[in-house]
C-alpha positions as CSV (number, residue, x, y, z in Angstrom):
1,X,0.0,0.0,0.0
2,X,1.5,3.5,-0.7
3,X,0.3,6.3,1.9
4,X,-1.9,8.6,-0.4
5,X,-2.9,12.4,1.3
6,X,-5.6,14.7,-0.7
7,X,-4.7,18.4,-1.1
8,X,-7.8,20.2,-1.8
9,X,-11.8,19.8,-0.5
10,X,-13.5,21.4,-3.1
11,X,-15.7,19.8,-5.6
12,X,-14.2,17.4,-7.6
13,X,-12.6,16.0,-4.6
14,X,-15.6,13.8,-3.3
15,X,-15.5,11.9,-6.6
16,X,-11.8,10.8,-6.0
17,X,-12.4,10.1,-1.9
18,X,-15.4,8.2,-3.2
19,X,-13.4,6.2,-5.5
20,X,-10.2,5.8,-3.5
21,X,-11.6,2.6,-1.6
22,X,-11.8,0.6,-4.8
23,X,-8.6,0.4,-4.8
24,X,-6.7,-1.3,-2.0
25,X,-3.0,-0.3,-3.1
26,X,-4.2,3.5,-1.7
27,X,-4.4,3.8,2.3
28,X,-5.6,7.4,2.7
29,X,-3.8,9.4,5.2
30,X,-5.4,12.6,5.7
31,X,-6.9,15.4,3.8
32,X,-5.4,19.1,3.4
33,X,-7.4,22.5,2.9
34,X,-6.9,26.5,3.5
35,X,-10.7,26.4,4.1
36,X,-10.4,25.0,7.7
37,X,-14.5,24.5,7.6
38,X,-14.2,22.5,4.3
39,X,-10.9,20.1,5.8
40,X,-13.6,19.7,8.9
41,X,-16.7,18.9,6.2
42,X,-14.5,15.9,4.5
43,X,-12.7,14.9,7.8
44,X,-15.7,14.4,9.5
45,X,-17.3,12.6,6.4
46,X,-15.0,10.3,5.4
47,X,-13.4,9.7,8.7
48,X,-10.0,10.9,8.0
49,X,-7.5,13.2,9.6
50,X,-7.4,16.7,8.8
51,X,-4.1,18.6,8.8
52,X,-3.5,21.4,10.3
53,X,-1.2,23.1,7.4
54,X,0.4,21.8,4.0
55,X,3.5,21.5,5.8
56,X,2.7,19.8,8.7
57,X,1.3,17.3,5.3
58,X,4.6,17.3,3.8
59,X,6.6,16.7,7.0
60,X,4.1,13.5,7.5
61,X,6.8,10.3,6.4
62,X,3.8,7.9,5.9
63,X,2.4,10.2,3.1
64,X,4.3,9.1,-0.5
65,X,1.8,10.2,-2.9
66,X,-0.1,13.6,-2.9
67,X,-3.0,13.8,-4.8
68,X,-3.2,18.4,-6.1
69,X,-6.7,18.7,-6.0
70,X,-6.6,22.7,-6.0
71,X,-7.7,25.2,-8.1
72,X,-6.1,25.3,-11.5
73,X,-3.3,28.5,-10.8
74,X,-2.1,26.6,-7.4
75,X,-1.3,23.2,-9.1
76,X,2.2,24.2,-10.5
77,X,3.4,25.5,-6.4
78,X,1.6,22.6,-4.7
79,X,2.9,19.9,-6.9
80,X,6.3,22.0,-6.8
81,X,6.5,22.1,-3.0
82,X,5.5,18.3,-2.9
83,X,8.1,17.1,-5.2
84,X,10.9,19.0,-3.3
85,X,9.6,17.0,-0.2
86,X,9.7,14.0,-2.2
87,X,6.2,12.8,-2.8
88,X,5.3,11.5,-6.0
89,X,2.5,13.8,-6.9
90,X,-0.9,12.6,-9.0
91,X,-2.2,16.3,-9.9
92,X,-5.8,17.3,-11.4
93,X,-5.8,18.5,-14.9
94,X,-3.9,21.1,-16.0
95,X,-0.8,20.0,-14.8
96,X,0.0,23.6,-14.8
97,X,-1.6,26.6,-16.1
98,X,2.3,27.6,-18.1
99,X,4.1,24.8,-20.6
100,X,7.2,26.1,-18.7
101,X,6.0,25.5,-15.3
102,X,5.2,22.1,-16.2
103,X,8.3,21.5,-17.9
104,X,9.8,22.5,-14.7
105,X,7.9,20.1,-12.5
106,X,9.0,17.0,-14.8
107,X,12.3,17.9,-14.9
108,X,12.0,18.3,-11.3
109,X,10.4,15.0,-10.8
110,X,13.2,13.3,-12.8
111,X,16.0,14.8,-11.0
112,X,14.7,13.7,-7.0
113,X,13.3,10.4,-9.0
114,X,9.8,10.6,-8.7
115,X,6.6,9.8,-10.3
116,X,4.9,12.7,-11.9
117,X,0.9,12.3,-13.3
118,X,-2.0,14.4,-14.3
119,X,-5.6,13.8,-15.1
120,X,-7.3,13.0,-17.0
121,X,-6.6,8.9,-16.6
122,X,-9.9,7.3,-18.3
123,X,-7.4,6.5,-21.2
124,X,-6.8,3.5,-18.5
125,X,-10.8,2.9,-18.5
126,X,-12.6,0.1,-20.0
127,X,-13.9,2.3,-23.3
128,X,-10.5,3.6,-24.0
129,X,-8.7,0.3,-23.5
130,X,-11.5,-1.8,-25.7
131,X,-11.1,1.5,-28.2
132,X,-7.3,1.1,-28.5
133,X,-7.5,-3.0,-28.8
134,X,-10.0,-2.5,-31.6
135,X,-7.3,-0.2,-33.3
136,X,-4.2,-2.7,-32.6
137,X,-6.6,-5.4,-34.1
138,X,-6.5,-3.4,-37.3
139,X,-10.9,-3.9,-37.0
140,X,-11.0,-1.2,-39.3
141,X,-7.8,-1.1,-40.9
142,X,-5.1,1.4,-41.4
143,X,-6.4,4.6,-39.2
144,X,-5.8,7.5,-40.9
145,X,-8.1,10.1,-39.2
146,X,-9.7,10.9,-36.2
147,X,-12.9,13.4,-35.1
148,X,-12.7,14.3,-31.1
149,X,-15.5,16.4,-30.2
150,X,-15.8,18.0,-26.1
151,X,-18.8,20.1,-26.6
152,X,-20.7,20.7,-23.1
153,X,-23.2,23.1,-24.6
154,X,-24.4,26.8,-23.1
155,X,-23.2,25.8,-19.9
156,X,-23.3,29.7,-18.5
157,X,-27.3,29.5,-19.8
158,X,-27.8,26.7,-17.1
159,X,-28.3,27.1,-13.3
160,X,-24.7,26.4,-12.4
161,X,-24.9,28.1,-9.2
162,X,-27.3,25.2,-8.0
163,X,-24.8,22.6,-8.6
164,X,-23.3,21.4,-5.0
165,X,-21.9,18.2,-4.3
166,X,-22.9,15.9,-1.2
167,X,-21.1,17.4,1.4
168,X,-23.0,21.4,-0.1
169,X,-19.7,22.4,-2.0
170,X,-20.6,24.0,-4.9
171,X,-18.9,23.9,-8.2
172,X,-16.3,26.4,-8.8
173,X,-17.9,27.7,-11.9
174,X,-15.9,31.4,-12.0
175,X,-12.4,29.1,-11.8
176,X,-13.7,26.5,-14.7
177,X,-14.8,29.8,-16.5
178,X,-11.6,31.2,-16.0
179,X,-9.7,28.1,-17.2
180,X,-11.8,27.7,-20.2
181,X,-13.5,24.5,-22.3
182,X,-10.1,23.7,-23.9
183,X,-7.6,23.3,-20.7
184,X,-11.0,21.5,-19.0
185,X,-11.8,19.1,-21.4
186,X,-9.8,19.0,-24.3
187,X,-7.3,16.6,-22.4
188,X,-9.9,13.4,-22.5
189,X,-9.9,13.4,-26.2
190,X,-6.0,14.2,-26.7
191,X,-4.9,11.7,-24.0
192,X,-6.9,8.9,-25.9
193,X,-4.9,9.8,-29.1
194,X,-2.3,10.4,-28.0
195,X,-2.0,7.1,-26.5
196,X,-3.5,5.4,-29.3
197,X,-1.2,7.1,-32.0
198,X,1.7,8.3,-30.2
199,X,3.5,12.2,-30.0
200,X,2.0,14.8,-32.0
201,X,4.2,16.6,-34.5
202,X,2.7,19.6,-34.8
203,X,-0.5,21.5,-33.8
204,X,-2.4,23.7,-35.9
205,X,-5.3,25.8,-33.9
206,X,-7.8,28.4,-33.5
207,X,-9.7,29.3,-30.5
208,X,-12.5,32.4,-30.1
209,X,-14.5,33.9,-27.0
210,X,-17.7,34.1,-28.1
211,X,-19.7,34.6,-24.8
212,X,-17.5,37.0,-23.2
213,X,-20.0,37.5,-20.6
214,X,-21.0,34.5,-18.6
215,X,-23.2,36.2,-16.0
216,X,-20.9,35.6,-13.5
217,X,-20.9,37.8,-10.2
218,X,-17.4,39.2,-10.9
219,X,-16.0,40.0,-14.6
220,X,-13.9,36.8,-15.6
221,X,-10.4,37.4,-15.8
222,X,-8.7,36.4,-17.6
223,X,-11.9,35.6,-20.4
224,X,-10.4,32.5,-21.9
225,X,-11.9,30.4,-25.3
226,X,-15.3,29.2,-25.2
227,X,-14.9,27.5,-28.2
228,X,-11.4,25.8,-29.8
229,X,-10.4,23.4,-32.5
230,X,-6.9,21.8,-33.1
231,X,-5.5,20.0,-35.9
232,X,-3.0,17.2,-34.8
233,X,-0.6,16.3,-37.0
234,X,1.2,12.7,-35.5
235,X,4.8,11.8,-35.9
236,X,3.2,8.4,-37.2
237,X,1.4,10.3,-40.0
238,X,-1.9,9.7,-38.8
239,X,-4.1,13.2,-38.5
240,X,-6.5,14.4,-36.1
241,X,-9.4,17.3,-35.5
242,X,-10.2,18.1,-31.8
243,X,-13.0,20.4,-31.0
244,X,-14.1,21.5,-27.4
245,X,-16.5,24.4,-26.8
246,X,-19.2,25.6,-24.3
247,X,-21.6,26.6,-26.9
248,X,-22.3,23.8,-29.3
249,X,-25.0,20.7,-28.2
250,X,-23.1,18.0,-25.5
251,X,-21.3,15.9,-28.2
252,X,-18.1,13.6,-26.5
253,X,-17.9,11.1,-29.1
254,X,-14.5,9.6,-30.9
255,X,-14.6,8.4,-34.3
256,X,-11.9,6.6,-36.2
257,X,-12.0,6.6,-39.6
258,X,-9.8,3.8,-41.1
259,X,-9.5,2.5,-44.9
260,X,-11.7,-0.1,-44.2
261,X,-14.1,1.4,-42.4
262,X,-15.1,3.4,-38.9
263,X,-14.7,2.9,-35.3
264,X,-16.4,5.0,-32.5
265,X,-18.2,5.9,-29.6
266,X,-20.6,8.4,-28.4
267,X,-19.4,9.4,-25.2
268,X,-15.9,9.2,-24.2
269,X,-16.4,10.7,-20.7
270,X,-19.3,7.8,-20.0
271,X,-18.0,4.8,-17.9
272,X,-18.4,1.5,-20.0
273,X,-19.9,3.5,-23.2
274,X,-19.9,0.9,-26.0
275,X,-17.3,1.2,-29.3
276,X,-18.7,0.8,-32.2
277,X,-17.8,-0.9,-35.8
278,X,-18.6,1.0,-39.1
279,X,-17.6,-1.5,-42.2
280,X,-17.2,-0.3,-45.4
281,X,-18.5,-2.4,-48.6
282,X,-17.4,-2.4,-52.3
283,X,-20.7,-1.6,-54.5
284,X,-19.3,-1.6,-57.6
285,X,-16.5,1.5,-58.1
286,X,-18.0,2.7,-54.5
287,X,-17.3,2.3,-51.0
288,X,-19.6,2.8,-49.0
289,X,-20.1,2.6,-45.2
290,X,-22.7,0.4,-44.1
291,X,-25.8,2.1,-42.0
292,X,-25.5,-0.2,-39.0
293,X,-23.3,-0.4,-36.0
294,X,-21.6,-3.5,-35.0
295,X,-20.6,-3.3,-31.4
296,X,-17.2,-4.4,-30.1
297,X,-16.9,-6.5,-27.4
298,X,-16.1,-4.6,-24.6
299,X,-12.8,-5.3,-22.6
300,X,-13.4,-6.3,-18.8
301,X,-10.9,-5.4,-16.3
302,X,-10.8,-7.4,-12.8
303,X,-11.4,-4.4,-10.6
304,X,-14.8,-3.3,-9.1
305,X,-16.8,-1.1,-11.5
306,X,-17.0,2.5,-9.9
307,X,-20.7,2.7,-10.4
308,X,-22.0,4.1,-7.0
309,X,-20.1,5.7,-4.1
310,X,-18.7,3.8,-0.9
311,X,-21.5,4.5,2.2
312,X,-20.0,7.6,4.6
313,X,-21.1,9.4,7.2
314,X,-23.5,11.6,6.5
315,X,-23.3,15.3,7.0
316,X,-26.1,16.3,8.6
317,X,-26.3,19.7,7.7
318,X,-30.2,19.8,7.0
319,X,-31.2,17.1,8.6
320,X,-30.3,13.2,7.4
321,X,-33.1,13.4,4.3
322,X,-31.9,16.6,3.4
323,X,-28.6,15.4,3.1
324,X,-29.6,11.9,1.4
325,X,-31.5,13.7,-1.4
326,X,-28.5,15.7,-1.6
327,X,-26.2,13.0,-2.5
328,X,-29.0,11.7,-4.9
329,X,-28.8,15.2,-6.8
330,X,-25.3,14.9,-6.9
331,X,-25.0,11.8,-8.2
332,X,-27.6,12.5,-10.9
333,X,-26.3,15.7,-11.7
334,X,-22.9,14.7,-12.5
335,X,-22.4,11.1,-14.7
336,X,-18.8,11.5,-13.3
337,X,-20.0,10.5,-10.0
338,X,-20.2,6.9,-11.8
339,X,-17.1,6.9,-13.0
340,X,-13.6,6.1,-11.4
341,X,-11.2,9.1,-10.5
342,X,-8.9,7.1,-8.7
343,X,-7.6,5.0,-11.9
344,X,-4.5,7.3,-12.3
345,X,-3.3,7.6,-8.5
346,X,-3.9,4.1,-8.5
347,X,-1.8,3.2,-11.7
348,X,0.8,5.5,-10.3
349,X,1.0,3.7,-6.9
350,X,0.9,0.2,-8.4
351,X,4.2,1.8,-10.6
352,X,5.9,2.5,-7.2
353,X,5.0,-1.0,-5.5
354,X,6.4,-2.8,-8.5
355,X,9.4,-0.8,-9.0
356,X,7.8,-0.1,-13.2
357,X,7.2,2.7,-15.0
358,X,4.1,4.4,-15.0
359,X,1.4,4.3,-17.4
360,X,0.7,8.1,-17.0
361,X,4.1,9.2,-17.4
362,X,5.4,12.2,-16.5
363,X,6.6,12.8,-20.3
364,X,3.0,11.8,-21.4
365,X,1.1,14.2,-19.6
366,X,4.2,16.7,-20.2
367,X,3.1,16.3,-24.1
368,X,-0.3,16.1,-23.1
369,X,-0.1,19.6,-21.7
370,X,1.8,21.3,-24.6
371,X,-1.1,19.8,-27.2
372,X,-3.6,21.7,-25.2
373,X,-1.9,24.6,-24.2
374,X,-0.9,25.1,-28.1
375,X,-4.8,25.4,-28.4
376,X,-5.6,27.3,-25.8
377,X,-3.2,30.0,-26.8
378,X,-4.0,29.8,-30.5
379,X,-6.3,33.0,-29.3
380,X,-3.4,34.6,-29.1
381,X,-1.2,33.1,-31.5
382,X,-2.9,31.8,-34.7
383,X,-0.1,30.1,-35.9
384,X,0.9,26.2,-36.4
385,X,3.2,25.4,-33.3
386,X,5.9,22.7,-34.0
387,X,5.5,20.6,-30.5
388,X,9.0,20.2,-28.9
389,X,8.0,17.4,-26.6
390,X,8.0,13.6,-26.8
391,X,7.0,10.5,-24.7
392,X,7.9,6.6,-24.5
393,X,4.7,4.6,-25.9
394,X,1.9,3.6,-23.3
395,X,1.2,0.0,-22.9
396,X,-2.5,-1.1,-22.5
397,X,-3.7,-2.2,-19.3
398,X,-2.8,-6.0,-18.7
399,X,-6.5,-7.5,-19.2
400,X,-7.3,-5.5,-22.5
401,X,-4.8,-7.5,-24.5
């Protein structure tokens, strides 16, 4: 077991804690936040300790793996400070808001030998692995171009403010606003490609704000993309169109269009969503794809599906069926409550008990980072970006060969 401790209570951090006892190579430790009533919230609710500062955290010898659960702009110092105590660090997507920063952190990581990962890890998942086996079983033939679409619809149009988790933390909607749809969610599609196609060569982008105002309390700032699209060109010579925006209708799907036909699926942030078979025919001079879907058979890993959260204390703010049909809401709010967040920390600290490399390596989400940053600036830039980064190739998970 590797002594895991959470930095961050805010939002997203129930669905890891929720998660994190699925997977018994993780022995939680204790929890970390500035907000001393949001540590007590999460200490009281999941029964762990609470510390007092981030350093009395750090100076803690049974903690080896901090999991940077912050917002955004604090992930490159808190990752920073943790490797220079040496703790492997599992960090939340971005893995920094600067390429340099996170250049810095790798290089960082490397030098005190450490592991370094970042979200998103669903390329570890059952859809991506039965995605990728489909592809190295050539079901479609010689891939030569992929669609990636990330479009959460007019999410400032919806009534954000309601959205709060079990424990009444709401979601940080200024922060995601402030990030923008391309450093949220662009990594789930570029992380599958990535993986399935190796290092990009070059990235050609645009990105636009189209709803400058988002009705938020405060003016954002800064007032990032809404809506972004970039063109991967891979060292292997496959190509690839990404497009992630908060305006168009919630689209997630992957399709894979090969010379012998097209594989996909409709939602690559659902747990278990099925991938799908186009084939193509020869009518004549024609080739056609055929109007039917023939589903792939999924790939199983041994672990426990994440489909419901582990039973806690509840917080009895409201009274117990307050709280109850809170954690209902929650759940049915947010299809990520269904799915498991605790994949990548747990990859990482199976790397460390078996002396391996990690899936998620630190080069990976390094390159990772500089795809999706290359996109996210392209409001700035509009040019093609040569990317300057590489990575070792990802092996698939043991029970989707």
């Amino acid at each position: 077991m590797v002594g895991v401790a959470v930095v961050g209570c805010g939002n997203v951090a129930t669905f890891y804690l929720n998660a994190l006892p699925l997977h018994p190579e993780l022995d939680l430790v204790g929890i970390f936040d500035r907000d001393e009533t949001r540590a007590s919230r999460f200490s009281t609710y999941y029964s762990v300790t609470a510390y007092r500062s981030f350093s009395e955290l750090l100076g803690d010898r049974r903690v080896k793996l901090v999991i940077n659960l912050t917002s955004p702009r604090s992930h490159f110092c808190v990752s920073k400070q943790s490797l220079e105590a040496n703790k492997h660090v599992y960090s939340e997507k971005p893995l920094s808001m600067s390429f340099r920063e996170a250049e810095q952190l790798v290089e960082l990581a490397e030098q005190n030998g450490l592991l370094l990962a970042a979200a998103p890890s669903r390329v570890l998942a059952e859809t991506a692995q039965t995605f990728w086996k489909a592809l190295r079983e050539g079901v479609v033939g010689k891939a030569l171009l992929a669609y990636a679409e990330m479009d959460g619809g007019l999410i400032h149009r919806v009534q954000y403010t309601k959205w709060f988790n079990e424990l009444d933390i709401p979601w940080p909607y200024k922060d995601e606003f402030e990030v923008g749809c391309t450093l949220e969610h662009a990594g789930y599609s570029v992380s599958w490609l990535t993986a399935f196609f190796g290092p990009v060569d070059s990235v050609t982008a645009f990105s636009s704000c189209q709803v400058p105002d988002k009705k938020t309390e405060a003016p954002l700032d800064p007032n990032p993309p809404d809506f972004s699209v970039g063109c991967l060109k891979f060292a292997s010579g496959m190509v690839a169109r990404v497009t992630s925006s908060w305006i168009a209708p919630a689209d997630h799907s992957l399709r894979v269009f090969g010379d012998r036909g097209v594989l996909c699926t409709d939602d690559i942030w659902r747990p278990c969503a099925p991938v799908y078979v186009k084939r193509n025919l020869q009518i004549g001079r024609w080739t056609v794809v055929t109007p039917w879907n023939n589903r792939y058979g999924m790939a199983r890993s041994p672990r426990p599906a994440a489909h419901g959260t582990v039973r806690r204390k509840l917080y009895r703010r409201g009274g117990i069926i307050q709280a109850w049909t809170r954690s209902l809401k929650a759940r049915a709010r947010h299809l990520r409550k269904r799915v498991d967040f605790c994949l990548g920390p747990a990859e990482l600290a199976s790397s460390i008990v078996q002396g391996r490399p990690c899936r998620l390596s630190a080069r990976y989400c390094l390159h990772n980072t500089e795809i999706i940053l290359a996109i996210q600036n392209a409001l700035d830039t509009g040019s093609p970006r040569k990317v300057t980064t590489s990575f070792d190739p990802l092996e698939p998970m043991p029970w989707a060969i």
